[in-house]
C-alpha positions as CSV (number, residue, x, y, z in Angstrom):
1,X,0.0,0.0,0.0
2,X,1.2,3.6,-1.1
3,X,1.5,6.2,2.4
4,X,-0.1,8.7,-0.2
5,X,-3.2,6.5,-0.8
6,X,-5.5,4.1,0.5
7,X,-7.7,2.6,-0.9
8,X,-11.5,-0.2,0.1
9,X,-13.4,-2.4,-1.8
10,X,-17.0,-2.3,-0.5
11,X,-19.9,-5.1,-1.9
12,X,-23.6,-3.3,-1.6
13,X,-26.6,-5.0,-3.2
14,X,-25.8,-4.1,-6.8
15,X,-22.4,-1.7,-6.7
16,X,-18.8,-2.8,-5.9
17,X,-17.1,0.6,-4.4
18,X,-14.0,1.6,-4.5
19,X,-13.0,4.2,-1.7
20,X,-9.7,6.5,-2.2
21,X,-7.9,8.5,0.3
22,X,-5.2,10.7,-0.2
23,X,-2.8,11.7,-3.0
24,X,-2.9,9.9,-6.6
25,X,0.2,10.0,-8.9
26,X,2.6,8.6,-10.8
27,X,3.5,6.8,-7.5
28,X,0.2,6.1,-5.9
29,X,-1.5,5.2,-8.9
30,X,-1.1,1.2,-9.3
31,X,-2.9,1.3,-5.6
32,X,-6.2,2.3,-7.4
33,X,-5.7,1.0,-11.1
34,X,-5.3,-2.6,-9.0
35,X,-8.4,-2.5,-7.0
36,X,-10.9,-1.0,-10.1
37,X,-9.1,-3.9,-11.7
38,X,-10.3,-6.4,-8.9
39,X,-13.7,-5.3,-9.2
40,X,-13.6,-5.4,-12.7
41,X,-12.5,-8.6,-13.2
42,X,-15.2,-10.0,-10.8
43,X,-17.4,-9.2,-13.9
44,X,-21.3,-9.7,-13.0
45,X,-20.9,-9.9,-9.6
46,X,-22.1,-5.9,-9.3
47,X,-23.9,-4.1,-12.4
48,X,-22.0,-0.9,-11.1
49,X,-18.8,-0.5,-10.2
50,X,-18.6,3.0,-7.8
51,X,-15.1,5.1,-8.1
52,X,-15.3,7.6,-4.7
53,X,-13.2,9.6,-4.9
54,X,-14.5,12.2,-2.4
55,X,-11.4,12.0,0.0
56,X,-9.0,12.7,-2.6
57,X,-6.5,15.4,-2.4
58,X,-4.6,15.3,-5.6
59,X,-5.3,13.7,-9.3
60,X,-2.5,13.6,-11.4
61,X,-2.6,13.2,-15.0
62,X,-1.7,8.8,-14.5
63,X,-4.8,9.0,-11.9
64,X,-6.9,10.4,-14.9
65,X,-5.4,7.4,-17.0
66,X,-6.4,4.8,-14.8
67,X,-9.9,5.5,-14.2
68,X,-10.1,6.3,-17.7
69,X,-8.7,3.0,-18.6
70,X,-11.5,1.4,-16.0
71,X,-14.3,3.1,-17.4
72,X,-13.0,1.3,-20.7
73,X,-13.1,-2.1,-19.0
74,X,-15.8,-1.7,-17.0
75,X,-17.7,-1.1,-20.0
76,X,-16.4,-3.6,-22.1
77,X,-17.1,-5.9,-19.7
78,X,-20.9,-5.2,-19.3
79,X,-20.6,-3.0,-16.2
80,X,-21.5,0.5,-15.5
81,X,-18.5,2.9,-13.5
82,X,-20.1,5.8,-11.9
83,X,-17.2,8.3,-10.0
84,X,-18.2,10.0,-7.8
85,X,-16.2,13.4,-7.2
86,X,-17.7,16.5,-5.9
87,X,-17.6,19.7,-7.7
88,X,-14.5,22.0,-6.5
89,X,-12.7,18.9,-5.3
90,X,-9.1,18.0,-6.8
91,X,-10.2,15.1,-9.4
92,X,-13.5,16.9,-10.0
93,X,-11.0,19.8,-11.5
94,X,-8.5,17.4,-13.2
95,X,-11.4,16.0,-15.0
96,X,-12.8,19.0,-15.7
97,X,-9.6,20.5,-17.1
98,X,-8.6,17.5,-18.9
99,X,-11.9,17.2,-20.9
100,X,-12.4,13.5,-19.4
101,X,-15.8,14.7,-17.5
102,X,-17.3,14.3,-21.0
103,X,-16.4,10.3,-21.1
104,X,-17.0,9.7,-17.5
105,X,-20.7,9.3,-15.6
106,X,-19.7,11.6,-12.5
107,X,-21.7,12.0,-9.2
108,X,-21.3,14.0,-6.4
109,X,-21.7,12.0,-3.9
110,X,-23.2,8.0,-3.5
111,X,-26.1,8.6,-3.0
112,X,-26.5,10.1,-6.5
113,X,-23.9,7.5,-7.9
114,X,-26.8,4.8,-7.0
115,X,-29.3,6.5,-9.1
116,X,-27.0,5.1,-11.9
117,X,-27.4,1.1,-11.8
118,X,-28.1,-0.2,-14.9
C-alpha cells in the first residue's frame, strides 16, 4: 500500500465501491488502477462499479489514465462505472480541465452515484 493513498473495496446490493484517500500520482496510482481492476474482473458480480473519490486530495494526469482505462473495461465488460467526485474537489478539476468529465458518468456524492445502476 502507497502512504499517499489508501484505498476499500465495499460489496452493496448491486455496486462494488472503490474508496480512495489521499494523494494519486505517478506513484500512488497502481494502488487504485489494481483495485478497479479487482472489481472489474469480478465481472457480473455488481452491475455498477462505484469510483469515490470524495477523499482525494490530488489527481495527477496517471490518476486520470487509470480510471479512464476502467471506465473502458468496466464497459467492455458489461458494467456500469459511476465516479463519484464532488464539484470543487481536486479530481472533479483534473477532470474538468482535462476534458475526461465528458467520457465519465460523475456523481457527487453516492447517493446520487446509485441513481446510476443499470
Amino acid at each position: 500500500m502507497s502512504p499517499l493513498l489508501t484505498v476499500s473495496v465495499e460489496r452493496v446490493p448491486g455496486q462494488e465501491i472503490v474508496r480512495a484517500w489521499g494523494e494519486v500520482d505517478l506513484g500512488s496510482v497502481s494502488v487504485l488502477a489494481d483495485a478497479m481492476d479487482a472489481v472489474i474482473d469480478r465481472g457480473s458480480q455488481a452491475a455498477t462499479v462505484v469510483v469515490d473519490l470524495t477523499e482525494v486530495t490530488f489527481m495527477a494526469s496517471a490518476g486520470l489514465s487509470a480510471v479512464v482505462e476502467a471506465n473502458q473495461r468496466a464497459r467492455m465488460a458489461g458494467l456500469s462505472l459511476v465516479v463519484v467526485s464532488p464539484q470543487g474537489s481536486a479530481p472533479r478539476r483534473a477532470f474538468s480541465v482535462s476534458a475526461v468529465d465528458r467520457v465519465l458518468v460523475l456523481a457527487e456524492d453516492l447517493t446520487s452515484a446509485s441513481s446510476h445502476r443499470r
